[in-house]
N, C-alpha and C positions, 0 to 999 in steps of 0.2 A: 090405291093403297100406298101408302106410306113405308118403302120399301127401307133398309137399311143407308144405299147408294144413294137413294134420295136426299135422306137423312144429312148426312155426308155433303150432300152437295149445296143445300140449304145451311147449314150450315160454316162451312168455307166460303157459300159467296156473302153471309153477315162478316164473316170474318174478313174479307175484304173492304167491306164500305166501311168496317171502323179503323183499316189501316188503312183507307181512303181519308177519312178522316183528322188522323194526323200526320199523312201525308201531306193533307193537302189543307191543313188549320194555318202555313204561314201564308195563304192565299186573302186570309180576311184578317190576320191579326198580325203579321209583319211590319205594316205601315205604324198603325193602332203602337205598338210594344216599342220601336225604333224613335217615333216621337216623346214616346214617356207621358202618353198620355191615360192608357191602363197601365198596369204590373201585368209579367206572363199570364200570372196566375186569375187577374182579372180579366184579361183577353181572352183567355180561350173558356172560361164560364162566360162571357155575353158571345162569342159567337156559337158556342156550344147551343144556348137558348136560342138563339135566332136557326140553326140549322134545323131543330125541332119544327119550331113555331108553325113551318110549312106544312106541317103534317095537317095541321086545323085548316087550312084555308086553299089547297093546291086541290083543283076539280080536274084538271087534268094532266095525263099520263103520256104526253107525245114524244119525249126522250125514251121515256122506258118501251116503247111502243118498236122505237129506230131500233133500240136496242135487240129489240126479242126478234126484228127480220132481215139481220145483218149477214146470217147463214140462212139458208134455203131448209124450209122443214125436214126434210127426207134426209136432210145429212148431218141431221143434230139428233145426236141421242144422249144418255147419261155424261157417261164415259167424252165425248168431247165437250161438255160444260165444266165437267169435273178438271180437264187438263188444261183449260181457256183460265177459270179462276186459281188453276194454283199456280201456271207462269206468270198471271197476273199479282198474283201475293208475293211470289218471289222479286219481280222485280220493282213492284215498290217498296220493300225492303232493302234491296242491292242499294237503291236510289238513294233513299232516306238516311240508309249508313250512311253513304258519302257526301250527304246532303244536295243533293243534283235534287232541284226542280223541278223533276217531270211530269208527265200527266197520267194520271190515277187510271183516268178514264180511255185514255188510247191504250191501257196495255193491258186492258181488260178487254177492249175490241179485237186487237192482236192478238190475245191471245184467244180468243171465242173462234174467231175467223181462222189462224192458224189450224186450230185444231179439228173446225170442221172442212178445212181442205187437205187436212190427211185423212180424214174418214174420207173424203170425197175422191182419194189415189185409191185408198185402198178397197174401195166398191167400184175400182175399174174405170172411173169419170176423171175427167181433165179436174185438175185439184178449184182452179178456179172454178168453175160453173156451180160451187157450192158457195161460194157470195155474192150475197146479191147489192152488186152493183149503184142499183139505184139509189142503195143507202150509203153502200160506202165512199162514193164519189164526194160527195159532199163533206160525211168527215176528214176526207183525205184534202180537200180543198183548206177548211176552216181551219187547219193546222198553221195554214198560213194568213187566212184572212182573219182567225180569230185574235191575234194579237197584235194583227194590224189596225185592225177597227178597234180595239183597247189604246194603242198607240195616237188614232189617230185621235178618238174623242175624246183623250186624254188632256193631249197638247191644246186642242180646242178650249175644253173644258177651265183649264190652269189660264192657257190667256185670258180669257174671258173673267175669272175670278182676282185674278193680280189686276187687271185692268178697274173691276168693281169696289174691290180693295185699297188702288193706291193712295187715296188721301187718309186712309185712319194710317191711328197711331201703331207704329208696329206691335207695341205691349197688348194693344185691345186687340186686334186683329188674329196676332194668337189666340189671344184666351176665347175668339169667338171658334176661330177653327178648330180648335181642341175641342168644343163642345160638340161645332159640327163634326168632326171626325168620329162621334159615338153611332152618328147616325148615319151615314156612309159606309161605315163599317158594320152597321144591323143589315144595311143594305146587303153588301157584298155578304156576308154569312147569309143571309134569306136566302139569296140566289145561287150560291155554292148548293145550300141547300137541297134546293130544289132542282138543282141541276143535276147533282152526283151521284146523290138516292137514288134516282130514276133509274140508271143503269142499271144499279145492280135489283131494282125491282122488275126491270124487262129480261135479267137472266132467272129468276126467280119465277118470273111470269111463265118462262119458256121450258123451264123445270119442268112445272106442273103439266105442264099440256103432253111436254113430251113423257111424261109418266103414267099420262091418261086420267089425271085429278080433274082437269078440266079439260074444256074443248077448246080448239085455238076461238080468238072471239071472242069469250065468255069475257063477264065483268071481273075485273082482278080484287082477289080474296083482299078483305082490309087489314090481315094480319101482314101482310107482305110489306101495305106503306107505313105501317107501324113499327116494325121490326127497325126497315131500312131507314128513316128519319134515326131513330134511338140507337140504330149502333154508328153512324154518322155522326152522333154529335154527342156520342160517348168515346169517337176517336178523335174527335177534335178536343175533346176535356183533358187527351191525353198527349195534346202538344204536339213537335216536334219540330222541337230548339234549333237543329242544325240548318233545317232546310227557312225556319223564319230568318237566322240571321245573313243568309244569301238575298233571302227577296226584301228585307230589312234595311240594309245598310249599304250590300257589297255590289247590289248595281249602280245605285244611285245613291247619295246622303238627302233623306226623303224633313220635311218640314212639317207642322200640320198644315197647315194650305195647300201644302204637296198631296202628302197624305190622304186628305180629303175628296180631292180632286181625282189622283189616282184609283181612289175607292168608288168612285163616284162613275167615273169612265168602263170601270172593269163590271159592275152590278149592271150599268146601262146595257153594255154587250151583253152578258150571261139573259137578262131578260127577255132581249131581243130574240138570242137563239133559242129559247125554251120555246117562247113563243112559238117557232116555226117548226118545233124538236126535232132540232141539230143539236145531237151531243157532243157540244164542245169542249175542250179542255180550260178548265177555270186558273189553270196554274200558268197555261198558255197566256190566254186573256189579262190574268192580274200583272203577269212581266212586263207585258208588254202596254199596260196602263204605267206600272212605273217607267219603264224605259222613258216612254210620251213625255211625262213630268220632267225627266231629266234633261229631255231635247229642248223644255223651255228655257233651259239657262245656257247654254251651248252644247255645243259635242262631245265635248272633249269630259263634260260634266259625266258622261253614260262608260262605265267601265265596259269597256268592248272587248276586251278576251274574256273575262269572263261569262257576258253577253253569251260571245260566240261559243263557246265550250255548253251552253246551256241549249242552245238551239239544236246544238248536237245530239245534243240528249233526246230532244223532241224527235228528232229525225228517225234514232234509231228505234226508238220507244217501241213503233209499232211493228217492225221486220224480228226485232232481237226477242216478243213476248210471243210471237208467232213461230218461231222456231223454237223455242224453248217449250210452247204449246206442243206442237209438232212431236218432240220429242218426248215429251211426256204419254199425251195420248198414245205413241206406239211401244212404250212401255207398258202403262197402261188395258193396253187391248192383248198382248202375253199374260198378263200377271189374273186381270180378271175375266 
């Protein structure tokens, strides 16, 4: 049954993947907007489309799967999914004001994990033994390998195309990479896509089971990956200017050939990890495809304080959504 709590919590976590959405829309349309090869307005209507598009064609569900056994059954109930997505909506809003870059997706894990290791103090258990492990090791890893391996195939990637490049004329060479750039950037929205949905389709998964809608196991309802593609790529319709003009301009001054390349490196990783579903962070991944780009021209090319003030972000993402979790659910467990 379709409890009011439920309600409620289906609800906030759609309410999340569309401020995932523009959160995380300068991830595919930064590059794209910064070259002047779309308008805003034309950037985030074609990655808006390409976020969808995955809905028709994605057979399976292995990020959302990571997702839904990040906490240990017994210690997930309403009430800590409920206080996982709303430190998760808070701080990618805190972010977004400020325009920090972070990742949509680890403070939605922070916050899940946080909050079911206060349910897991407060039934008397050591607060850890209520994460399992096996899942989160690995997202804890890809924090740093995910935007290294963007980095690296990056830098690969860019040599390899400046080297293919160097004899056309610099006027052609643009107008060809601006075109390429439409397609690298469907790329990168396809796999944002499909990457970011996921999540919140494996808290949504884990909803229902824990409401007793279904059994753990069971095949996932199709209104779940319809919802979460559509409000994913109606928060990407919905921009968010600040945080494009950081991964735009203010790490690197990006090119289309840059651009291309960039987009090109960061879709390659995202597909990789889905493959294996690792939920990785795409904001993660897409920085550090530009960073890559910027290492082709020198060092000094890569603005490194602001770099570093970003990585900071990533760092805290997951401890600061998890205690905010924390703190929620034990308000939460007085009040209801």
């Amino acid at each position: 049954m379709f409890t009011p709590l439920l309600i409620v919590v289906i609800c906030l976590a759609l309410i999340f993947d569309y401020t995932n959405g523009f959160h995380d829309a300068a991830n595919s349309i930064a590059t794209i907007v910064s070259t002047k090869v779309l308008t805003p307005f034309q950037a985030v209507m074609w990655a808006a489309a390409f976020n969808f598009l995955v809905y028709f064609f994605a057979k399976e569900y292995k990020v959302a799967d990571t997702i839904s056994k990040i906490v240990f059954i017994h210690y997930i109930t309403l009430n800590v999914i409920l206080a996982g997505l709303i430190a998760a909506i808070s701080w990618n809003l805190i972010t977004w004001w400020f325009g920090i870059p972070s990742s949509s997706s680890h403070t939605l894990i922070g916050g899940f994990a946080g909050a079911g290791i206060t349910n897991a103090i407060y039934m008397g258990a050591n607060g850890l033994h209520a994460v399992n492990m096996h899942y989160i090791l690995p997202i804890l890893a890809y924090i740093v390998l995910a935007p290294l391996i963007g980095l690296i195939i990056s830098y690969i990637v860019t040599i390899i195309v400046l080297h293919l490049a160097k004899s056309s004329r610099p006027s052609i060479a643009d107008r060809w990479f601006r075109r390429l750039q439409l397609v690298s950037s469907a790329a990168l929205s396809y796999a944002h896509g499909g990457n970011d949905a996921q999540k919140v389709m494996g808290i949504l998964y884990v909803s229902l089971f824990t409401a007793h809608i279904i059994k753990p196991g069971a095949a996932m309802p199709n209104w779940i990956p319809l919802c979460c593609y559509s409000a994913i790529a109606l928060g990407t319709m919905s921009g968010g200017w600040k945080i494009v003009k950081t991964m735009g301009s203010r790490i690197t001054k990006i090119t289309p050939v840059e651009g291309f390349c960039a987009e090109t490196a960061a879709a390659l990783t995202l597909f990789f990890t889905q493959k294996f579903g690792i939920p990785v962070s795409t904001t993660h991944t897409t920085t550090g495809a530009i960073i890559g780009v910027g290492l082709t021209k020198r060092l000094s090319a890569v603005r490194w304080g602001l770099t570093i003030n970003i990585i900071w972000a990533w760092i805290i993402t997951i401890p600061v959504s998890a205690l905010i979790a924390a703190g929620i659910f034990a308000f939460l467990r007085v009040m209801l």
